[in-house]
VEXDREN-2710 file (C-alpha; in Angstrom, 1 decimal):
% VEXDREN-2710
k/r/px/py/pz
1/UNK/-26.4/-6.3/104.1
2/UNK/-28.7/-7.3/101.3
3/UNK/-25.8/-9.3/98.6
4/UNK/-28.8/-9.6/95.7
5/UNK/-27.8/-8.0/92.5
6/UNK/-30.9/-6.8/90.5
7/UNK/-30.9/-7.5/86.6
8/UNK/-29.3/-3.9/84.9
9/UNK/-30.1/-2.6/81.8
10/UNK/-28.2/0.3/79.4
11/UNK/-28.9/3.4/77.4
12/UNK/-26.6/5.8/76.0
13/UNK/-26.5/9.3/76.6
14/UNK/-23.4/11.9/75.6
15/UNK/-21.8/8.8/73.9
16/UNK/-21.6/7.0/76.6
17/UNK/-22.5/3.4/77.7
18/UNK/-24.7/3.7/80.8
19/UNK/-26.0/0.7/83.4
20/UNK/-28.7/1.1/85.2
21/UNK/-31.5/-1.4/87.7
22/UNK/-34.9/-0.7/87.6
23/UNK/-36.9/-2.2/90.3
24/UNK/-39.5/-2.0/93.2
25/UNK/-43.1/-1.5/92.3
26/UNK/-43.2/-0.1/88.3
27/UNK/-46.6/1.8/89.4
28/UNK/-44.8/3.2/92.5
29/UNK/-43.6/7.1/92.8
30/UNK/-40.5/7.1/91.4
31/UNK/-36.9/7.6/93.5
32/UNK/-33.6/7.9/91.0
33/UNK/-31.0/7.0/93.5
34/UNK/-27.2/8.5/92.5
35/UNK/-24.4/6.5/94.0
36/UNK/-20.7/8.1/95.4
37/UNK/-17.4/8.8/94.2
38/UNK/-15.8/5.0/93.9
39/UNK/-18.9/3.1/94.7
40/UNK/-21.9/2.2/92.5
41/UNK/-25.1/1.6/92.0
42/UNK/-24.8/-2.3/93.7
43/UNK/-21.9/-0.8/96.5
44/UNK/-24.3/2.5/97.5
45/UNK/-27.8/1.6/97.2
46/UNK/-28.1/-2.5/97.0
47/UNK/-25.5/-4.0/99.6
48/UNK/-26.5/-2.1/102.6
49/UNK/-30.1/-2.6/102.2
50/UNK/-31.7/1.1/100.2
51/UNK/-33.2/-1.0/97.3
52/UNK/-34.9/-3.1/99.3
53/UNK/-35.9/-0.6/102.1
54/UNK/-37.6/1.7/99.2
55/UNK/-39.3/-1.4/97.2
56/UNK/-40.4/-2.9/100.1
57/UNK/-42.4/0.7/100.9
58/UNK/-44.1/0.6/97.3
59/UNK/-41.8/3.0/95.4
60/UNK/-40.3/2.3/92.0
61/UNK/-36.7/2.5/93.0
62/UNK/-34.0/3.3/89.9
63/UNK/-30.3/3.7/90.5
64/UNK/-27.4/4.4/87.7
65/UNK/-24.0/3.5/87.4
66/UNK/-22.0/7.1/87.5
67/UNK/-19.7/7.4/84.5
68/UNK/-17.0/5.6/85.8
69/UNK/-17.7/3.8/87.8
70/UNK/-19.8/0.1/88.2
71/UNK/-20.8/-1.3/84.9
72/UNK/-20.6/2.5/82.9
73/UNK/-18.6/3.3/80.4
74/UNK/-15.4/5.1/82.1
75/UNK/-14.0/8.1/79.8
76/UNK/-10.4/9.1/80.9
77/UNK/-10.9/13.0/80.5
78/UNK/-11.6/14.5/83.7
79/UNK/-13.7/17.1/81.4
80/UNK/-16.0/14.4/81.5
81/UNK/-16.5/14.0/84.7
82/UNK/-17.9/17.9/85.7
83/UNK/-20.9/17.2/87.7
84/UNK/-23.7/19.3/85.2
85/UNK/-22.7/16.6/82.8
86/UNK/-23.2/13.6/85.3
87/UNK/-26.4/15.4/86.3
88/UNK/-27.2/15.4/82.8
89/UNK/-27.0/11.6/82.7
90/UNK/-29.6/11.4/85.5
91/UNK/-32.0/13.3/83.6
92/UNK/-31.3/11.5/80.4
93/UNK/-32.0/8.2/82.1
94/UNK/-35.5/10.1/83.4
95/UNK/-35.9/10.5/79.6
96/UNK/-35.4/7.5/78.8
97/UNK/-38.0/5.7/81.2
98/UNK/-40.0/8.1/79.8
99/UNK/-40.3/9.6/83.8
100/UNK/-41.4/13.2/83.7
101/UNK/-40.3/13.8/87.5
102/UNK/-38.9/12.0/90.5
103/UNK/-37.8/12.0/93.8
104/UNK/-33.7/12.2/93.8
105/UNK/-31.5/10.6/96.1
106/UNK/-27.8/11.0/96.1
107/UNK/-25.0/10.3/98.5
108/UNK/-21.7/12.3/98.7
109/UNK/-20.5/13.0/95.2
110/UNK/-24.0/11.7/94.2
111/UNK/-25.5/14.7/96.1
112/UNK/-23.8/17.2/94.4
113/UNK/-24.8/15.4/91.4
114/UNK/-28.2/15.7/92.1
115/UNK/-28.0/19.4/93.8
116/UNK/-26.6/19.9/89.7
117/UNK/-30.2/18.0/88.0
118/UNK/-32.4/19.9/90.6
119/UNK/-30.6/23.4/89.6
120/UNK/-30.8/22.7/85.8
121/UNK/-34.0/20.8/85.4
122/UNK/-36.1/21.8/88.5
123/UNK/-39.5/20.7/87.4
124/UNK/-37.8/17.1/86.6
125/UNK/-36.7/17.1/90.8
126/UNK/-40.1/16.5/92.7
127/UNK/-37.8/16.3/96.0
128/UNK/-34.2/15.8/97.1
129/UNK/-32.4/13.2/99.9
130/UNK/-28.8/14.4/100.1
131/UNK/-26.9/12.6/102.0
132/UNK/-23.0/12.4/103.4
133/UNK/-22.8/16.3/101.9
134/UNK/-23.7/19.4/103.8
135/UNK/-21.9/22.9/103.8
136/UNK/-18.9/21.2/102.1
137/UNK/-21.5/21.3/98.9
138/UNK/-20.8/24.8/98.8
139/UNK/-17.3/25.7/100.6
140/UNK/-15.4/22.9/99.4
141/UNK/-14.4/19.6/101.6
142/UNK/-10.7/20.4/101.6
143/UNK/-7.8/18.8/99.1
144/UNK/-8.9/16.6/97.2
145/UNK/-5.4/16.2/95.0
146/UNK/-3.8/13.5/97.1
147/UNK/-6.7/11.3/96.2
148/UNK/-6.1/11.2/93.1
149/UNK/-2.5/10.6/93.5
150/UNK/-3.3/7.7/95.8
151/UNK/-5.4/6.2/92.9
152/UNK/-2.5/6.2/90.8
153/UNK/-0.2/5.1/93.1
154/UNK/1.2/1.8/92.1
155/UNK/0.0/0.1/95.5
156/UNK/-2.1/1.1/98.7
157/UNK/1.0/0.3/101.1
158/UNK/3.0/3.2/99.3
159/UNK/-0.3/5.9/100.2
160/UNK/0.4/7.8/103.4
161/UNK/-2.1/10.3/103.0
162/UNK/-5.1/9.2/105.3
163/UNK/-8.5/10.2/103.4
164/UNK/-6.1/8.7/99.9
165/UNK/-5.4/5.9/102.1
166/UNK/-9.3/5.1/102.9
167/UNK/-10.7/5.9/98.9
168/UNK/-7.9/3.7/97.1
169/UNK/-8.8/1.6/99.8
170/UNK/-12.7/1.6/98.9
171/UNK/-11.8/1.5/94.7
172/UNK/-9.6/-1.8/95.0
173/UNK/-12.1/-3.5/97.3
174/UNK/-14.8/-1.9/94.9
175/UNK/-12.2/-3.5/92.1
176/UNK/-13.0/0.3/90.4
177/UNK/-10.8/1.3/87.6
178/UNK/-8.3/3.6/89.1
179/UNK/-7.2/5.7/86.3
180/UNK/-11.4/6.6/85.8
181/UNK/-11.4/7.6/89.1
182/UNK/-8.6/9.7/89.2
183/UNK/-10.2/11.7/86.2
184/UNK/-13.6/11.7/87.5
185/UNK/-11.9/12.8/91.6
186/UNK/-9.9/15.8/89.0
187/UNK/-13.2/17.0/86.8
188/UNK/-15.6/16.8/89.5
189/UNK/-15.0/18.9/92.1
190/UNK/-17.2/22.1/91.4
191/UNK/-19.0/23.9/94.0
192/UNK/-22.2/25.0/94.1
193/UNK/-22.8/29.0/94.7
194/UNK/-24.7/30.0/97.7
195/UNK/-27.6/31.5/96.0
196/UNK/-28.3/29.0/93.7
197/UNK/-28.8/26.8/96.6
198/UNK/-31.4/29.1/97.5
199/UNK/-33.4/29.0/94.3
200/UNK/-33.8/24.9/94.9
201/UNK/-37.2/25.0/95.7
202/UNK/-37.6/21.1/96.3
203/UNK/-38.6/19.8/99.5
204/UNK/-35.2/18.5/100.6
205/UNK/-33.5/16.4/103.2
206/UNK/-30.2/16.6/104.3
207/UNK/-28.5/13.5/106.0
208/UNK/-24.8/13.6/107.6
209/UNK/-23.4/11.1/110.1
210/UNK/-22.0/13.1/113.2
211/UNK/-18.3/11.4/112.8
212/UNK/-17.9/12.7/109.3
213/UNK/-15.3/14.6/108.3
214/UNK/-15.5/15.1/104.7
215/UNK/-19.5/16.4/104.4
216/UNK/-19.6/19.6/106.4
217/UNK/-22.5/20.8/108.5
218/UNK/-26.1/19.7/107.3
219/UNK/-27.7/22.9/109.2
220/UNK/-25.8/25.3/107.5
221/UNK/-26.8/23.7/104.1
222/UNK/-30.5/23.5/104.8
223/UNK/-30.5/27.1/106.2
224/UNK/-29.4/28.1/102.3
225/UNK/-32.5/26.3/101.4
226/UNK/-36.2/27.7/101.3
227/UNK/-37.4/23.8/102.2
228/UNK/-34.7/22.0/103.6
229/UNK/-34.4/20.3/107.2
230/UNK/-31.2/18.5/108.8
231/UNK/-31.0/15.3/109.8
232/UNK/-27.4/14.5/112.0
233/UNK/-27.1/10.4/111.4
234/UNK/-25.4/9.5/115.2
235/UNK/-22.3/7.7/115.3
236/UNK/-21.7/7.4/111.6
237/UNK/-18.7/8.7/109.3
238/UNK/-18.6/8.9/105.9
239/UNK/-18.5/5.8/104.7
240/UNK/-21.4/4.3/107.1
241/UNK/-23.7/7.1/107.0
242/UNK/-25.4/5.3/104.1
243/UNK/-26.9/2.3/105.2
244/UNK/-27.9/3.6/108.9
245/UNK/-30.8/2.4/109.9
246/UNK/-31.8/6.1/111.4
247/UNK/-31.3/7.4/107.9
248/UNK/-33.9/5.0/106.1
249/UNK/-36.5/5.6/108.7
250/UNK/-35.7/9.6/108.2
251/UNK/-36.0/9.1/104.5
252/UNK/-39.6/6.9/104.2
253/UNK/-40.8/9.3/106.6
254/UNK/-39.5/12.1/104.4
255/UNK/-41.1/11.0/101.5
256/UNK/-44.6/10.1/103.1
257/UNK/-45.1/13.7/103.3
258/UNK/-43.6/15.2/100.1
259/UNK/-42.7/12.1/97.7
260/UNK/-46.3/11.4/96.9
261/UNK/-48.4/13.4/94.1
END
């Protein structure tokens, strides 16, 4: 685990306050890395080791602070929180690097976030990593209500549900704002239709650990895609998926054949 926080900056997009790090190699290819529901930039990409794994390789390596979450502004309307406007925010931080196109990388919510940029902006998206999210991107990944009412709940030893149990969890030892989170869990949910999966023409990886229970199959989600290929993480559930060491080597060798220009 890699505990060194890089120096963040801000811009403002849709009125909003947004944090960001921008570090590795500024004449490297570009990767915008897009964090989970209740984590961050720092919890996703920083502690277990992606920032460092990416800059050490020569790539510029940019992550943002979801609305919500980490050191963004955190709106209370869960109309806020729909993923084309989150996607939006990625794009808008593109903008304002003045970044014409980049290799995405998103993790769980962060891949639906991403799956939302590539659909709307596609010749922004040079590739896409999504990882923790397979089929469930386009069939669901079951109720997500009792979430929310865990992060409202006035304390984690009153939550019986077990996935509310594990994200309140996650947001008080992320010390997240709870009411954000509930909005954003509420507002964020949409799926992605089949065949606009299929018009993502982006070279794409898809990375699931074989012990989670929330993503969904990766091979059913690449087969939507004309240039997608599966990668099953062994071992790993949800939550330690990210920082597997199988996943980083998947990823730099992902991106020596289609990150480059």
């Amino acid at each position: 685990m890699n505990l060194n926080t890089p120096a963040f900056s801000s811009f403002t997009h849709d009125g909003l306050k947004l944090a960001f790090f921008d570090e590795g190699d500024p004449s490297g290819v570009p990767v915008v890395l897009i964090h989970g529901f209740a984590s961050s930039a720092n919890v996703n990409w920083v502690h277990p080791g992606w920032l460092k794994t990416l800059g050490d390789a020569g790539y510029r390596v940019i992550a943002i602070d979801n609305r919500g979450h980490g050191a963004s502004d955190k709106p209370r309307d869960a109309e806020a929180y729909r993923p084309w406007h989150m996607a939006s925010d990625a794009v808008a931080l593109l903008d304002h690097l003045g970044i014409p196109e980049a290799n995405i990388m998103g993790y769980s919510m962060g891949a639906r976030i991403s799956v939302f940029a590539a659909l709307a902006h596609p010749d922004r998206v040079r590739s896409l990593v999504l990882g923790g999210l397979g089929i469930g991107m386009t069939d669901g990944v079951g109720d997500w209500d009792p979430i929310a009412d865990a992060l409202l709940t006035a304390s984690l030893k009153d939550v019986t549900h077990d996935r509310g149990r594990m994200f309140r969890a996650f947001a008080d030892q992320t010390k997240s704002d709870r009411d954000a989170l509930a909005a954003c869990i509420k507002g964020s949910r949409d799926l992605v239709a089949r065949s606009d999966m299929a018009k993502i023409d982006a070279p794409t990886l898809i990375g699931v650990g074989t012990k989670d229970d929330i993503a969904g199959s990766a091979q059913e989600l690449a087969a939507l895609m004309p240039h997608a290929q599966a990668l099953d993480i062994p071992g790993r559930d949800h939550m330690l998926a990210v920082g597997d060491r199988i996943f980083k080597k998947a990823v730099l060798e992902f991106y020596a054949e289609v990150a480059g220009w």
